[in-house]
C-alpha positions in Angstrom: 205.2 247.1 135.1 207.8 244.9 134.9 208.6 245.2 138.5 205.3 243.5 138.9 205.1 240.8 136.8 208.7 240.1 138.3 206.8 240.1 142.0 203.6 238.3 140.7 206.0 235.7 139.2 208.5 235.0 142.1 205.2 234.6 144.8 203.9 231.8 142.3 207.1 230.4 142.7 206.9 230.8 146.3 203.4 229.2 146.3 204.9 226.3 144.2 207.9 225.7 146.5 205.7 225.8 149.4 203.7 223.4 148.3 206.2 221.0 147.1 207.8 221.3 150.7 204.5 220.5 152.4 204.1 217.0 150.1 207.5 216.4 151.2 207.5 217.0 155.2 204.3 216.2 156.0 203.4 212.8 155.4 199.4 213.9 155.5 199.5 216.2 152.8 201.1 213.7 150.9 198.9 211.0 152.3 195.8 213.2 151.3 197.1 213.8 147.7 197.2 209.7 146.7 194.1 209.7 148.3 192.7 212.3 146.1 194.7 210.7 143.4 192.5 207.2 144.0 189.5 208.7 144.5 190.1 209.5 140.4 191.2 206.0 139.7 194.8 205.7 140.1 196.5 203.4 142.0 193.8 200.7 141.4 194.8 197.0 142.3 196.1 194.3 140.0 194.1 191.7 140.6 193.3 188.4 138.4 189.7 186.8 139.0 190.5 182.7 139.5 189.6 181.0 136.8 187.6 178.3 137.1 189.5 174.6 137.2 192.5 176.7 136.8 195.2 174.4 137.8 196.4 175.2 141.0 199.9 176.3 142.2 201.8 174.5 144.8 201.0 175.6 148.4 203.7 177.7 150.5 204.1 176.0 153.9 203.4 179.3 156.1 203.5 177.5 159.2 205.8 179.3 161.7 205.0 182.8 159.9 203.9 184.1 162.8 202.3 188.0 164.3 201.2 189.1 167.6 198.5 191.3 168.4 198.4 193.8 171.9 197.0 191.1 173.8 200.0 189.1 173.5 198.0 186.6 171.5 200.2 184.8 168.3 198.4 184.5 165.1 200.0 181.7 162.9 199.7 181.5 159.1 200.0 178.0 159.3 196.7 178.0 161.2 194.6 180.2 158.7 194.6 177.2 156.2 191.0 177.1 154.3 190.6 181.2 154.6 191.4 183.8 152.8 194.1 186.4 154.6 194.7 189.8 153.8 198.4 190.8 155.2 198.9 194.1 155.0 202.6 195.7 156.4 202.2 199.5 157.3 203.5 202.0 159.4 201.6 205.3 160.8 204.6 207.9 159.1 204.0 206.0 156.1 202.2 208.5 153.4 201.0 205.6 150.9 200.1 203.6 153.9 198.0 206.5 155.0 196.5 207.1 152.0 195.3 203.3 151.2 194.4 203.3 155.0 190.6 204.2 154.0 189.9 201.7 151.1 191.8 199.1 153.5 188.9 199.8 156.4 186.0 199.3 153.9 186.8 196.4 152.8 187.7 195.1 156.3 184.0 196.8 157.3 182.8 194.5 154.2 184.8 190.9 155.4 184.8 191.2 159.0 182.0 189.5 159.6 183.1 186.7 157.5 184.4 183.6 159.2 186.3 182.8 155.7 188.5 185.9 155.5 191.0 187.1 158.3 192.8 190.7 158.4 196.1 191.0 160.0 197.2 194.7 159.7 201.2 194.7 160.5 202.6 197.6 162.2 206.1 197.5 160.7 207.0 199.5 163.8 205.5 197.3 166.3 204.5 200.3 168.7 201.1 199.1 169.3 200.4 202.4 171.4 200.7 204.5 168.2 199.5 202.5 166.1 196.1 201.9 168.7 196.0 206.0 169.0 195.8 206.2 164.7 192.8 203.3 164.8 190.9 204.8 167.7 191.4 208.8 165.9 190.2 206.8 162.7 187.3 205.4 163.7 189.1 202.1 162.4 188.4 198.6 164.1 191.0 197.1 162.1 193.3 194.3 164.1 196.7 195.6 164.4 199.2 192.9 165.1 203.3 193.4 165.4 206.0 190.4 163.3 206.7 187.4 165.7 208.7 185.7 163.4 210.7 185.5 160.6 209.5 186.4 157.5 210.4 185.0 154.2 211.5 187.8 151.4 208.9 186.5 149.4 206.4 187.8 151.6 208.2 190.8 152.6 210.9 192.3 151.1 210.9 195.7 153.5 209.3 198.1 151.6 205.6 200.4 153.2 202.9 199.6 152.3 203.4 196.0 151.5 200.0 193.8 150.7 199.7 190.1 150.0 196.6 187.9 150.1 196.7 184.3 150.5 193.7 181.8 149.0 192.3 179.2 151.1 195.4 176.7 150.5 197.5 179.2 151.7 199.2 180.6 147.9 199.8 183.7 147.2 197.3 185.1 145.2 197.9 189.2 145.4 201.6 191.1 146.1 201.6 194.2 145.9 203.8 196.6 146.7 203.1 200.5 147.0 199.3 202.2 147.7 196.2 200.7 146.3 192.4 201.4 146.2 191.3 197.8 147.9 187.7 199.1 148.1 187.3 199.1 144.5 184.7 196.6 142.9 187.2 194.8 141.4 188.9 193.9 144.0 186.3 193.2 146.2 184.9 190.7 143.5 188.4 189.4 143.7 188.4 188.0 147.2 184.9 186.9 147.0 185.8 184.5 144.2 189.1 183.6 146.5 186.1 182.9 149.2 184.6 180.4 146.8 187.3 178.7 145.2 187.6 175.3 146.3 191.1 174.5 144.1 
């Protein structure tokens, strides 16, 4: 009986351990369990809807802040003044950058036809070959672009999955470090009203 219980007990552990090592060594598990963990309503954004004749914050000069997509074509921040940019930094063994991949494409799917918003997805590796293979086995027509410039720590300080959004004048509005749901209402309200703001 006891010889049992002993046996019952160490393949729980067994099952436990084996489970742990799979979170840990394969970033798709992991990926797939702050997924799951979003789906419940973790890892939500923190956004703050402008306020109306707020006062605004001085503008950064992003000018020279530049990325480069496949095509060899160089995308300046400097450029995007009067839209709304959503920079994400991301990497395809990234489990968190996996995870918010999803929430990322639906609100690109929502924006994308919107002359006032721009996407530029940052592979932090800048293999655009890998990152190309993860889109097209997505089903994701996000633009992927690779750093062509410098970028100030302010922006990015190094760490996957980094997101910042930029209002029309070119502040930053949203930093975020870490996973995040960015198809959840809230947010999605929260670059609309970035859309509309004239300040």
């Amino acid at each position: 009986m006891m010889k049992k219980i002993f046996n019952k007990k160490n393949i729980i552990n067994g099952l436990f351990l084996g489970f742990f090592l799979i979170l840990i060594f394969v970033p798709s598990a992991k990926a797939l369990m702050i997924r799951g963990l979003m789906e419940i309503g973790l890892f939500r954004p923190s956004v703050e809807i402008p306020k109306e004749n707020a006062t605004p914050e001085a503008a950064a000069d992003l000018s020279g802040i530049s990325f480069k997509d496949a095509s060899g074509r160089i995308v300046d921040l400097g450029n995007l003044k009067g839209k709304v940019i959503f920079l994400n930094f991301w990497a395809t063994w990234c489990p968190p950058c996996l995870a918010e991949m999803p929430s990322v494409n639906k609100l690109y799917e929502q924006f994308k036809d919107d002359k006032d918003v721009v996407f530029i997805l940052v592979d932090a590796d800048s293999d655009f070959a890998k990152s190309k293979k993860f889109m097209d086995e997505k089903d994701y027509k996000m633009p992927v672009f690779a750093v062509a410039s410098n970028i100030p720590e302010q922006i990015f300080k190094g760490s996957l999955p980094t997101t910042v959004v930029f209002d029309k004048q070119g502040r930053i509005s949203y930093n975020e470090v870490g996973a995040a749901n960015y198809a959840s209402p809230k947010f999605i309200d929260f670059i609309k009203k970035l859309k509309e703001s004239n300040n």
